[in-house]
C-alpha positions as CSV (number, residue, x, y, z in Angstrom):
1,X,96.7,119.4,94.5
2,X,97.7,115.9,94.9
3,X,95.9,115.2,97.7
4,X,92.4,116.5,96.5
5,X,90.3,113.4,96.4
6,X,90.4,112.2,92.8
7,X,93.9,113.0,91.6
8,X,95.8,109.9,93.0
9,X,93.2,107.8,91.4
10,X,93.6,109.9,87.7
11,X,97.3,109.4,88.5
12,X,97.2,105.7,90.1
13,X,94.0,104.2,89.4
14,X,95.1,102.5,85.9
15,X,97.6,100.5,87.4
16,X,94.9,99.2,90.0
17,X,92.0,98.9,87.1
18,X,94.9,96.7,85.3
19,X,95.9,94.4,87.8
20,X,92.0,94.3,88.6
21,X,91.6,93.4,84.2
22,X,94.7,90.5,84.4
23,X,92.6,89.3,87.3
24,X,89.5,89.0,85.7
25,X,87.5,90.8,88.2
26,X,85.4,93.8,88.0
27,X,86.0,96.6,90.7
28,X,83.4,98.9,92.2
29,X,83.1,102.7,91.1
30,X,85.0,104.8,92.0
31,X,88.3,103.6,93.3
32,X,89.1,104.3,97.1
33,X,91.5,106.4,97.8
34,X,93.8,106.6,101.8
35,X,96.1,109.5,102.5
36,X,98.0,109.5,105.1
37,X,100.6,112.3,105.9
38,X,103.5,112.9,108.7
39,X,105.3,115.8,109.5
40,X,108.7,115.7,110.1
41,X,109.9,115.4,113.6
42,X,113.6,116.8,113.1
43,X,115.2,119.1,110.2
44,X,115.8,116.4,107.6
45,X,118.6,117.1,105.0
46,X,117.8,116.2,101.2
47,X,119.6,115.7,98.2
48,X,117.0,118.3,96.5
49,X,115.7,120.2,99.6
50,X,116.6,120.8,103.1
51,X,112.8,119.6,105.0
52,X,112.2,122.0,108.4
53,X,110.7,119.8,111.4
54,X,107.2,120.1,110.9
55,X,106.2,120.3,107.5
56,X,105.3,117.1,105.7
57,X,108.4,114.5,106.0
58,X,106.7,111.7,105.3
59,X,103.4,110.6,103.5
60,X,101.7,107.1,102.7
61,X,98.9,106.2,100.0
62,X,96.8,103.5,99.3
63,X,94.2,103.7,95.8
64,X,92.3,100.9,96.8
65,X,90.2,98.4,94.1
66,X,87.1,97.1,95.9
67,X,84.7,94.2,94.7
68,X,81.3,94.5,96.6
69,X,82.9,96.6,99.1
70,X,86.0,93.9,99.9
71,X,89.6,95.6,98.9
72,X,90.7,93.4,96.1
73,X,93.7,95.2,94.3
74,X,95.5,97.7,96.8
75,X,98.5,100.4,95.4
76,X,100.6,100.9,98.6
77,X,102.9,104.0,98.3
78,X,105.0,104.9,101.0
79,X,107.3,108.1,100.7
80,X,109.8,108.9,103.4
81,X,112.5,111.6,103.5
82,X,114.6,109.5,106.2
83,X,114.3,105.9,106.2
84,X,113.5,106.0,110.1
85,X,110.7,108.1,109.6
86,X,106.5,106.7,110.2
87,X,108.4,102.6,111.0
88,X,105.1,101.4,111.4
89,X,104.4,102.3,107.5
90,X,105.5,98.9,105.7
91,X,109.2,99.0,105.3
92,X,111.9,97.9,102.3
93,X,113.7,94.9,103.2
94,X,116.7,96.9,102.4
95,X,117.6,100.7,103.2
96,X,116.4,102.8,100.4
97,X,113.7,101.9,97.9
98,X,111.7,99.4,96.7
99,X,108.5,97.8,94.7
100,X,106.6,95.3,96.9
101,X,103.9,92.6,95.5
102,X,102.1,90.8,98.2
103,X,99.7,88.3,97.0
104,X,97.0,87.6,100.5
105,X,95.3,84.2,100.2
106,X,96.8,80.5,100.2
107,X,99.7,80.6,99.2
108,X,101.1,83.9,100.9
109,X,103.9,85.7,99.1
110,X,105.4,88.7,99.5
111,X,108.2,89.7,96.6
112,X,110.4,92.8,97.3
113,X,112.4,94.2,94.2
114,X,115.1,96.3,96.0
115,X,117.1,98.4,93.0
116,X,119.5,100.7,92.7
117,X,121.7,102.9,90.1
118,X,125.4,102.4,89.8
119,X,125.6,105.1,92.3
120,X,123.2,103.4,95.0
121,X,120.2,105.9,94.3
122,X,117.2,104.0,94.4
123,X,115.7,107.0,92.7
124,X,117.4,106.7,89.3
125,X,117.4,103.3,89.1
126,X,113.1,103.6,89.3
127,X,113.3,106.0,86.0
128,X,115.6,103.7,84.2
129,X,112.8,100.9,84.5
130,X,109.8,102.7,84.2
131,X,111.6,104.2,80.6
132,X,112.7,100.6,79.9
133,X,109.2,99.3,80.2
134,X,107.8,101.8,77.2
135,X,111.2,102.3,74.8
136,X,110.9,98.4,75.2
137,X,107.0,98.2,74.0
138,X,107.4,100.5,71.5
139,X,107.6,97.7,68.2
140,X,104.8,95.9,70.3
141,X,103.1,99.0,70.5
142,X,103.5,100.0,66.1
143,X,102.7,96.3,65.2
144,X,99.5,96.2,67.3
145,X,96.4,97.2,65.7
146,X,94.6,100.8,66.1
147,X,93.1,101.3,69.2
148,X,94.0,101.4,73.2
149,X,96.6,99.1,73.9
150,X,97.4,98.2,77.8
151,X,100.6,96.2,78.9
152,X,98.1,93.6,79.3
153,X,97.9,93.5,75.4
154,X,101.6,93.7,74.2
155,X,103.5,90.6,74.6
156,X,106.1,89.3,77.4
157,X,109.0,92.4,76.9
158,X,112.2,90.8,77.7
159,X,115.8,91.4,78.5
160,X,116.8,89.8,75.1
161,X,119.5,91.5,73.9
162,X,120.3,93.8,77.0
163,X,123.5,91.8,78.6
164,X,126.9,93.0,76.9
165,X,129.5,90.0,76.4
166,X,131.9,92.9,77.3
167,X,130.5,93.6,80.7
168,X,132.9,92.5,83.6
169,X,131.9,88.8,84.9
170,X,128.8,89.5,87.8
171,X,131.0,86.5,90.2
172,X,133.6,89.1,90.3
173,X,131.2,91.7,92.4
């Protein structure tokens, strides 16, 4: 069902339309949306599910944000179930996962946000900041007034508070 052509843009497209709104601009209708998917050449082990060689091992997509017909704001999302899988799909600078912003134009940049839980799974670590983000918003969210609020509306949410005086010394790692 994912890959029926509107569903990653229901799922997706408000993180385009938003970065699109912070922008300033105003994308065409609807969004564009790139599926790419790879079967897996070997029997690839998972922590959750053993993948037999051939069925999908490894997809890519892309919900593209277009102003007159030029991709503006592009979501890039790569799955693999073996980090040597599809190495022409953009890679993490690190093994495991990560979230990439590139900005194209003068200046270039290219940010990678490689995390992690305690124990190394990039996969744990990405729920722990994506609950952060809205337990985090939620006085924002009760003080602002009645309506749609975006994360474009609430204000900068911070660390403040987060690091423990108690926590061992970060030099020590």
């Amino acid at each position: 069902m994912l890959w029926q052509p509107g569903i990653l843009s229901m799922g997706w497209g408000s993180v385009v339309r938003q970065i699109a709104a912070g922008l300033g601009i105003t994308l065409d209708e609807p969004l564009t949306e790139i599926v790419d998917r790879r079967p897996a050449e070997i029997a690839t082990p998972t922590v959750s599910v053993d993948i037999p060689a051939g069925t999908m091992g490894a997809v890519r997509f892309q919900v593209i944000g277009r102003v007159d017909g030029v991709d503006r704001v592009i979501l890039d999302h790569v799955t693999r179930t073996a980090e040597d899988q599809v190495p022409e799909w953009p890679m993490p600078a690190e093994g495991g996962g990560n979230y990439r912003v590139e900005i194209v134009g003068e200046p270039m940049m290219r940010l990678d946000l490689i995390h992690s839980g305690e124990n190394g799974d990039h996969n744990v670590s990405g729920m722990i900041t994506t609950a952060q983000r809205l337990v985090n918003s939620v006085p924002h969210v009760v003080a602002a007034p009645p309506g749609i609020v975006t994360a474009l509306d609430l204000m900068h949410v911070t660390g403040r508070g987060l690091v423990s005086v108690t926590e061992p010394d970060l030099a020590s790692r």
